[in-house]
Residue frames as a rotation matrix with the C-alpha (Angstrom) as fourth column:
UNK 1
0.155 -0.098 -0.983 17.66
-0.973 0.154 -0.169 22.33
0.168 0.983 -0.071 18.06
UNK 2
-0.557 -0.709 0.433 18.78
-0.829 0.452 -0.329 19.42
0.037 -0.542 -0.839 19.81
UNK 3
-0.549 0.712 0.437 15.42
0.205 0.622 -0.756 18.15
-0.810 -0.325 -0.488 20.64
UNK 4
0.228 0.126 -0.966 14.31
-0.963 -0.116 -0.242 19.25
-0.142 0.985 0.095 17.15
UNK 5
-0.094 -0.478 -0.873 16.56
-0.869 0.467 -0.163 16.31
0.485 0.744 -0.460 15.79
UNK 6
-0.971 -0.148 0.189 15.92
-0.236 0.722 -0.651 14.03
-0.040 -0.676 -0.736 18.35
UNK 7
-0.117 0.975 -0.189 11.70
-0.464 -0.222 -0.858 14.39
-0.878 -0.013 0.478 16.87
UNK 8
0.618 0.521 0.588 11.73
0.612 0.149 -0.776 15.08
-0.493 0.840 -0.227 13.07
UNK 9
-0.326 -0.870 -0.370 13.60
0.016 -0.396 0.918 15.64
-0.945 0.293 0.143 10.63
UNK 10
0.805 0.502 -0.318 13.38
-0.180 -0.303 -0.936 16.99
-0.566 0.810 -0.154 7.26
UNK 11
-0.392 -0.906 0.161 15.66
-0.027 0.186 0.982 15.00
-0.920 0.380 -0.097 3.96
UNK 12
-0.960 0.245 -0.133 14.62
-0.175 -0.155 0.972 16.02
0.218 0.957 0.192 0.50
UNK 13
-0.666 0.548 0.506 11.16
-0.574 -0.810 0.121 14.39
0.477 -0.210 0.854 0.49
UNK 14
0.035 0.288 -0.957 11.28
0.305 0.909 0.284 12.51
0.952 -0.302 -0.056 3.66
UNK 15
0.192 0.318 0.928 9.97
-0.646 -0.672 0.364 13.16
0.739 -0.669 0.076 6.68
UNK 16
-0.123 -0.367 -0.922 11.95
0.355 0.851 -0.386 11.10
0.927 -0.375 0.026 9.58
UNK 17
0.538 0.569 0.622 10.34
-0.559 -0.311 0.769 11.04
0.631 -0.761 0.151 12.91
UNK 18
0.939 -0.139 0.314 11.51
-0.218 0.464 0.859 10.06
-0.265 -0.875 0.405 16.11
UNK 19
0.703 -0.605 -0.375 15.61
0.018 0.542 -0.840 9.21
0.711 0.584 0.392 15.05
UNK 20
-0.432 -0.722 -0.541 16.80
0.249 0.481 -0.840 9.86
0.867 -0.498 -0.028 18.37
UNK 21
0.548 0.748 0.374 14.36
-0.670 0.125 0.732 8.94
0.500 -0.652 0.570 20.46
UNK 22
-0.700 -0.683 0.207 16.32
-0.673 0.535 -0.510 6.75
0.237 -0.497 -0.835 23.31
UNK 23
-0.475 0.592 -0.651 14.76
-0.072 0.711 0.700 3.55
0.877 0.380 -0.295 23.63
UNK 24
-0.774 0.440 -0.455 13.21
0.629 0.448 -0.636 3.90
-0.075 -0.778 -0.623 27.02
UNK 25
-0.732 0.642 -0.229 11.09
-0.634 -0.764 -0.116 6.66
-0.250 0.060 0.966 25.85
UNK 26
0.098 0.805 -0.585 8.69
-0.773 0.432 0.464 3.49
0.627 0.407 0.665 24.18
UNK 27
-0.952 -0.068 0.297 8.87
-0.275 0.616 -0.738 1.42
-0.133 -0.785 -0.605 27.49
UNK 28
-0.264 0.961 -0.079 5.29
0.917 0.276 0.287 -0.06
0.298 0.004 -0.955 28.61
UNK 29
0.317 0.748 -0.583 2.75
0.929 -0.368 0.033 2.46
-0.189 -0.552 -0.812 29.31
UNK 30
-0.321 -0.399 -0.859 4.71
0.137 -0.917 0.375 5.34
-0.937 0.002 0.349 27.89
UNK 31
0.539 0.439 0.719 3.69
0.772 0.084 -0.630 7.69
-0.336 0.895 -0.294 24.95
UNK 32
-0.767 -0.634 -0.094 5.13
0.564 -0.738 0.371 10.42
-0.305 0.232 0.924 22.85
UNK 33
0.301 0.940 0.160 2.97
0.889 -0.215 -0.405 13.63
-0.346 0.264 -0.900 21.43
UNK 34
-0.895 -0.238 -0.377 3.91
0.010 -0.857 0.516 16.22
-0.446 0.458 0.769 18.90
UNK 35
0.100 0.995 0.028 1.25
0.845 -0.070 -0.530 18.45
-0.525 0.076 -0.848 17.90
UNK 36
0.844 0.494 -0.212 1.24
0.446 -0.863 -0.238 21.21
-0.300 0.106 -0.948 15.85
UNK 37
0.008 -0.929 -0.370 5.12
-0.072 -0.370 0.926 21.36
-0.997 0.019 -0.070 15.13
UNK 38
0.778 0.292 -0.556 5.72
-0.382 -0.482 -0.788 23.21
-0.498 0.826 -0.264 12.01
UNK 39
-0.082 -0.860 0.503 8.21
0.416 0.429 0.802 21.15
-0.906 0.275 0.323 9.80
UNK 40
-0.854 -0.079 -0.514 8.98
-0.249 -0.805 0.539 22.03
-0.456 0.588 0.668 5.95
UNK 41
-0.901 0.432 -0.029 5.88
0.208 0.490 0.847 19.93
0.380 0.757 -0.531 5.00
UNK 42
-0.098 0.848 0.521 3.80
-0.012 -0.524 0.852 21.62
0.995 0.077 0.062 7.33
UNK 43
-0.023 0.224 0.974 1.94
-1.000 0.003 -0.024 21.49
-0.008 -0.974 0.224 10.76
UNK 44
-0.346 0.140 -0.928 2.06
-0.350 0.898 0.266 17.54
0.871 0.416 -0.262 12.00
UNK 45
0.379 -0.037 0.925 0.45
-0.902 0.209 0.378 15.71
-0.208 -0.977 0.046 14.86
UNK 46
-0.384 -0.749 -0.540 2.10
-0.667 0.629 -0.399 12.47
0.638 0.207 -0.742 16.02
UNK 47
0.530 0.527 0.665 1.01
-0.847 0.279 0.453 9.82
0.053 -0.803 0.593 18.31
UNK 48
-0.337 -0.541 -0.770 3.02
-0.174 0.840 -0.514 6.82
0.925 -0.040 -0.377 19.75
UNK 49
0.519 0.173 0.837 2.10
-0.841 -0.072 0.536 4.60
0.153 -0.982 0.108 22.67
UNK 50
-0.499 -0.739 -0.452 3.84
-0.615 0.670 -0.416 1.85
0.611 0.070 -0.789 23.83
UNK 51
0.432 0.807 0.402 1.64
-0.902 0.397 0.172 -1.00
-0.020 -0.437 0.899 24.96
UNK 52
-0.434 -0.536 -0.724 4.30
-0.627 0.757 -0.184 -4.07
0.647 0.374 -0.665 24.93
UNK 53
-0.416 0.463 0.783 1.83
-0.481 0.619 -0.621 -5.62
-0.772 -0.635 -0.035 27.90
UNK 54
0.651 0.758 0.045 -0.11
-0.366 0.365 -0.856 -6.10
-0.665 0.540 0.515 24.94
UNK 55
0.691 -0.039 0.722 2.22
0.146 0.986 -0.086 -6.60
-0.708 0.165 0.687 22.95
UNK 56
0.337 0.247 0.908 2.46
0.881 -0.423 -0.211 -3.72
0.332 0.872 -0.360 20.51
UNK 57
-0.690 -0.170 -0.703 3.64
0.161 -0.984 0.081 -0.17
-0.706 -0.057 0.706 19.62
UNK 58
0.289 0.874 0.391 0.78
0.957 -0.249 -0.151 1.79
-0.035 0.418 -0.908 18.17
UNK 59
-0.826 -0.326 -0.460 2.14
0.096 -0.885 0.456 5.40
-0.556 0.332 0.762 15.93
UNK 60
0.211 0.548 0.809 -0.47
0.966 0.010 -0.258 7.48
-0.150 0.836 -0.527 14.21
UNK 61
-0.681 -0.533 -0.501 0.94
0.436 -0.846 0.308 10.38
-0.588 -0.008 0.809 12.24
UNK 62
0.578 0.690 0.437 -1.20
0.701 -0.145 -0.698 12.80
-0.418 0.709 -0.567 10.47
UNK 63
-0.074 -0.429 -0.900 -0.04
0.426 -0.830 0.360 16.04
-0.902 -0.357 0.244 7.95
UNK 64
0.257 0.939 0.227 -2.54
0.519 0.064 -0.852 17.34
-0.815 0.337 -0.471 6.38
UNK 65
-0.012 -0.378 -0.926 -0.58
-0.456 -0.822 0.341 19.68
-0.890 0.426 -0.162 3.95
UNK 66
0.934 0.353 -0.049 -0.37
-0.157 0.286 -0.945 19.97
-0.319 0.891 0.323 -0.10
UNK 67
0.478 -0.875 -0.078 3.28
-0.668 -0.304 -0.679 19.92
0.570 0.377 -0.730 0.23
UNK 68
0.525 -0.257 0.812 3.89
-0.759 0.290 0.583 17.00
-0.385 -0.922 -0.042 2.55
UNK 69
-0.232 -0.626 0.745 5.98
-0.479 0.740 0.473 14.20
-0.847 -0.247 -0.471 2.74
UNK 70
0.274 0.410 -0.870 6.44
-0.746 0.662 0.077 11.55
0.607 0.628 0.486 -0.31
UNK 71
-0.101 -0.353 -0.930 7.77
0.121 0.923 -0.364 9.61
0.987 -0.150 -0.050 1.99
UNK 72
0.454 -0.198 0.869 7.85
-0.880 -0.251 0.403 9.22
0.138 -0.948 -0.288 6.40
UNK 73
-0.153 -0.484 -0.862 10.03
0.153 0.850 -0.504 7.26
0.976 -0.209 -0.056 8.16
UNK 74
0.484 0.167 0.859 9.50
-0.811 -0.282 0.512 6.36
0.327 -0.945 -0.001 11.86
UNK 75
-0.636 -0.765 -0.105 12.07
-0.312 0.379 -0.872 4.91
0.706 -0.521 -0.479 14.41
UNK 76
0.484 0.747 0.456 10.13
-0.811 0.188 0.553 2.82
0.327 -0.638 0.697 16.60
UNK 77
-0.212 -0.767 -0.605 12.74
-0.451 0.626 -0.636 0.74
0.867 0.139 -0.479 18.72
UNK 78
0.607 0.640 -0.471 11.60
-0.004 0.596 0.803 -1.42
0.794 -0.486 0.365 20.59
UNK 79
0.624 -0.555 0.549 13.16
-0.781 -0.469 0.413 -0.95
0.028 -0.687 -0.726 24.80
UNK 80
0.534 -0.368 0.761 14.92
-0.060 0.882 0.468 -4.64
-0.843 -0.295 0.449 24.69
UNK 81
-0.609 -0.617 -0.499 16.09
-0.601 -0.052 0.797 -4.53
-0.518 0.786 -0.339 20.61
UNK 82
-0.659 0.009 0.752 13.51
0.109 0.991 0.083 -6.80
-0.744 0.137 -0.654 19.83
UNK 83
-0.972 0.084 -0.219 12.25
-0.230 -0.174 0.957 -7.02
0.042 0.981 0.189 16.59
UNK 84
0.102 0.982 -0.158 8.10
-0.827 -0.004 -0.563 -7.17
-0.554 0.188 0.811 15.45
UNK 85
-0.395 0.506 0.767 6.20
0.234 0.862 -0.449 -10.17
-0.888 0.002 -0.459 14.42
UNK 86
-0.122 0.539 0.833 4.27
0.988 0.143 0.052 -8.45
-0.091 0.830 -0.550 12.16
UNK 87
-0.985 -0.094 -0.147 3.92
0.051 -0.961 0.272 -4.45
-0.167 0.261 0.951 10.77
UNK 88
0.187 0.895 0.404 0.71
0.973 -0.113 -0.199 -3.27
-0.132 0.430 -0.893 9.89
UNK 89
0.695 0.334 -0.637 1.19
0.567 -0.799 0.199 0.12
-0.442 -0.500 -0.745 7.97
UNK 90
0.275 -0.810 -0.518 4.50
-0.959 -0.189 -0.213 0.23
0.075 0.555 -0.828 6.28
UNK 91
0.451 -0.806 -0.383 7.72
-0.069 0.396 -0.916 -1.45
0.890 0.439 0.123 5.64
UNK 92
0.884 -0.467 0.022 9.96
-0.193 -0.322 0.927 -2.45
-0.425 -0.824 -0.375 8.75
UNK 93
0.572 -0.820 -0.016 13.64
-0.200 -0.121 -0.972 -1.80
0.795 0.559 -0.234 8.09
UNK 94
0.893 -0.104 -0.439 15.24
0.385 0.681 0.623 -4.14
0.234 -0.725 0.648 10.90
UNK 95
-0.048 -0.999 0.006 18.96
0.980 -0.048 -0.191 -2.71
0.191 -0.003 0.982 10.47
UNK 96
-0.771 -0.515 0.374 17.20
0.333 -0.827 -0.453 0.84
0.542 -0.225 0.809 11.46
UNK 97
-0.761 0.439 -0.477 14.59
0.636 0.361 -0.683 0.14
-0.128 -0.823 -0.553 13.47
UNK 98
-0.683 0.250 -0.686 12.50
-0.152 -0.968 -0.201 2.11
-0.714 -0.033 0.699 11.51
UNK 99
-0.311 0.390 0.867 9.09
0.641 0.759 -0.112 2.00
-0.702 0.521 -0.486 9.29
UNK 100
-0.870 -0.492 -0.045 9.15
0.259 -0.531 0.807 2.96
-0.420 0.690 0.589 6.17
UNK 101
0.177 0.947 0.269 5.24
0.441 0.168 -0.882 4.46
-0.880 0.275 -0.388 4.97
UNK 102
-0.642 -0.165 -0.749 5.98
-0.759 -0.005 0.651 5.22
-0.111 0.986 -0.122 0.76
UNK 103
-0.329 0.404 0.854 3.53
0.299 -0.813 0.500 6.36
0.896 0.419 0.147 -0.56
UNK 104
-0.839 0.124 -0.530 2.63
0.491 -0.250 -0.835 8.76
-0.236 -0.960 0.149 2.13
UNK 105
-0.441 0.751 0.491 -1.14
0.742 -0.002 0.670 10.15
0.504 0.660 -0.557 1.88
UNK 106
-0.381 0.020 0.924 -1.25
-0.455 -0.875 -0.168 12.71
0.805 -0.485 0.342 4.94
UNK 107
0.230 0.270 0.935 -1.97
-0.968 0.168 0.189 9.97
-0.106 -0.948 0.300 7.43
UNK 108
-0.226 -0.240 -0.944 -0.75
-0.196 0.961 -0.197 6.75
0.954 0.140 -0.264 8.42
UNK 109
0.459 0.217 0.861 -1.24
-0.888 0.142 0.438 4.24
-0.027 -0.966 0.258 11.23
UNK 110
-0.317 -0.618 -0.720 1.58
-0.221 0.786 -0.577 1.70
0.922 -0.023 -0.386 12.28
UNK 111
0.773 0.368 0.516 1.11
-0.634 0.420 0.650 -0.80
0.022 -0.830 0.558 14.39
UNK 112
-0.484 -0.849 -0.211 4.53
-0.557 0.485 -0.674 -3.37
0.675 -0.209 -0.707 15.52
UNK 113
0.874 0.446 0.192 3.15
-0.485 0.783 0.389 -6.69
0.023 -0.433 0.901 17.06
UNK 114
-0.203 -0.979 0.020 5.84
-0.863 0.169 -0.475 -8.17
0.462 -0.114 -0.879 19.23
């Protein structure tokens, strides 16, 4: 369950990915992958890489369901604290390190340009 909550979580109808993820998990050259984990809004896959050579974190989340998310939130903290330049994709919410995509549509793609 532990590592449940430390993925994805489920709050009315928001889906909240990654919220304790520890910030070295999005070093350079590291990635995350959830596939197939059944949540109440359905099956989702996730992608995150961390590419801060370039510059950038790069999340694409799909979940394809008729019952999914109205909302997703992803925690994408950067390993140093440092804040994005620019979002593509959502909302960033600096005070939780976390973009907001509202309206969800069963797929998004953030991007965080540092």
């Amino acid at each position: 369950m532990e590592s449940r909550w430390r993925l994805y979580l489920e709050d009315g109808d928001t889906l909240s990915l990654l919220p304790g993820v520890p910030r070295a998990y999005l070093e350079d050259g590291k990635a995350i992958e959830i596939e197939g984990v059944k949540t109440y809004f359905g099956p989702i896959r996730l992608s995150v890489r961390s590419e801060l050579a370039r510059g950038r974190i790069v999340a694409r989340l799909e979940c394809p369901s008729d019952h999914g998310p109205r909302r997703v939130r992803i925690r994408l903290a950067h390993p140093e604290a440092r804040r994005p330049v620019a979002v593509k994709g959502g909302r960033y919410r600096a005070d939780e390190e976390v973009v907001l995509v509202e309206p969800f549509a069963g797929r998004a793609d953030v991007v965080l340009e540092f």
